[in-house]
PLY file of the C-alpha trace (Angstrom):
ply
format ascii 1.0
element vertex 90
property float x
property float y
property float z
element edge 89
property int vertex1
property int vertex2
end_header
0.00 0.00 0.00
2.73 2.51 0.94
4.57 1.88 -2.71
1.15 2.64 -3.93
0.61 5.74 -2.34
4.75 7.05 -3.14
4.07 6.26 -6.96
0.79 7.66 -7.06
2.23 10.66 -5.47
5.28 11.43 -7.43
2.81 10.79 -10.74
0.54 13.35 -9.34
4.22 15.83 -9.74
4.89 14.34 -13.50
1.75 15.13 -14.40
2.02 18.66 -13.31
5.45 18.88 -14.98
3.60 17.75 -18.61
0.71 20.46 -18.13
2.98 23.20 -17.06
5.53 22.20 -20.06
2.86 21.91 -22.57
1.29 25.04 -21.55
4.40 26.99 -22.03
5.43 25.37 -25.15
3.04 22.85 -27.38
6.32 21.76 -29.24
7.64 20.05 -25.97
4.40 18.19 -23.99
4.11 15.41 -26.52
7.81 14.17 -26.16
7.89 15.03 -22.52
4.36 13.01 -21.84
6.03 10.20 -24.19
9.14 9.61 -21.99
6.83 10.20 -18.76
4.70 7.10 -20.49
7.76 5.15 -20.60
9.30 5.43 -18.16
5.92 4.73 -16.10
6.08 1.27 -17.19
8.86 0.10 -14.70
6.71 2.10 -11.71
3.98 0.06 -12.71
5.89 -2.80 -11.67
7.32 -2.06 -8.81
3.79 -1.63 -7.14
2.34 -4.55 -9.33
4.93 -6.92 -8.24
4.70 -6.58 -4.12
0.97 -6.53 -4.73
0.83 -9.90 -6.58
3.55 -11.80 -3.88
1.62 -10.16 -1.26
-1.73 -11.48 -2.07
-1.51 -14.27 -4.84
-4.01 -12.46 -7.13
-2.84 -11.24 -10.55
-6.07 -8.94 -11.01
-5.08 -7.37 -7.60
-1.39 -6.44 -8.78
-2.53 -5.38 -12.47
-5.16 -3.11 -11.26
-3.19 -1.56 -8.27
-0.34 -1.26 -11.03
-2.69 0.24 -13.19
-4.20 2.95 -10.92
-1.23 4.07 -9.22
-0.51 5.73 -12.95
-3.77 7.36 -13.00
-2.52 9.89 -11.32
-0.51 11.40 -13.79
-2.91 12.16 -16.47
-5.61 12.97 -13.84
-3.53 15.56 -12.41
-2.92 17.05 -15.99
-6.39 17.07 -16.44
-7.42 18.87 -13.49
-5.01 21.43 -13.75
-5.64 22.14 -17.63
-9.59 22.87 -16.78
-8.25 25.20 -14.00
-6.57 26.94 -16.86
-9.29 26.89 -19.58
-11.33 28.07 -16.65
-9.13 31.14 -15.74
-8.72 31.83 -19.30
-12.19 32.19 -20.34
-12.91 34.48 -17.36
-10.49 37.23 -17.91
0 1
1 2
2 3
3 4
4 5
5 6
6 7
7 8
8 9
9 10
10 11
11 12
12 13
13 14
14 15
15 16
16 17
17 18
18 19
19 20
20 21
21 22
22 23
23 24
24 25
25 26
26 27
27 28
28 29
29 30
30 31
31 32
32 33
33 34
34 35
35 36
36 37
37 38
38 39
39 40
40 41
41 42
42 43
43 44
44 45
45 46
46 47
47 48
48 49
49 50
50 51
51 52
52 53
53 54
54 55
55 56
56 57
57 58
58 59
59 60
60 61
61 62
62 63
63 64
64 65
65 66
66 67
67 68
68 69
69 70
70 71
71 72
72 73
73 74
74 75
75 76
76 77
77 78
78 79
79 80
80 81
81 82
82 83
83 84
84 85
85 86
86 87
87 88
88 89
């Protein structure tokens, strides 16, 4: 649970790193989101693999694996509403 909750966070940071980049320059959040994919892959199993030794259930360790990188493009999300919001207000 606590490997969940350190990806999860740290995702929640990339994913503020991608809007903030792409915001500034469109050029540069499409590579930057690419490597953040990639290199998301290896997080995924380091909380997929503890899950599955720790209970015996592969459904348990791909989904845990699978929403600890929600985060990331949740985050993103959230903040680029914020700034459509504040845009179309001023």
């Amino acid at each position: 649970v606590l490997c969940v909750c350190v990806c999860s966070a740290q995702l929640r940071i990339q994913g503020l790193a991608t809007f903030v980049a792409a915001a500034r320059d469109k050029s540069v959040g499409a590579p930057i989101a690419i490597a953040i994919a990639v290199h998301n892959a290896p997080e995924g199993l380091a909380v997929a693999i503890p899950v599955f030794f720790a209970t015996k259930s592969k459904w348990k360790a791909f989904w845990f694996g699978t929403l600890s990188g929600l985060a990331e493009p949740g985050i993103a999300g959230q903040w680029g509403r914020g700034e459509e919001n504040t845009q179309t207000h001023t």
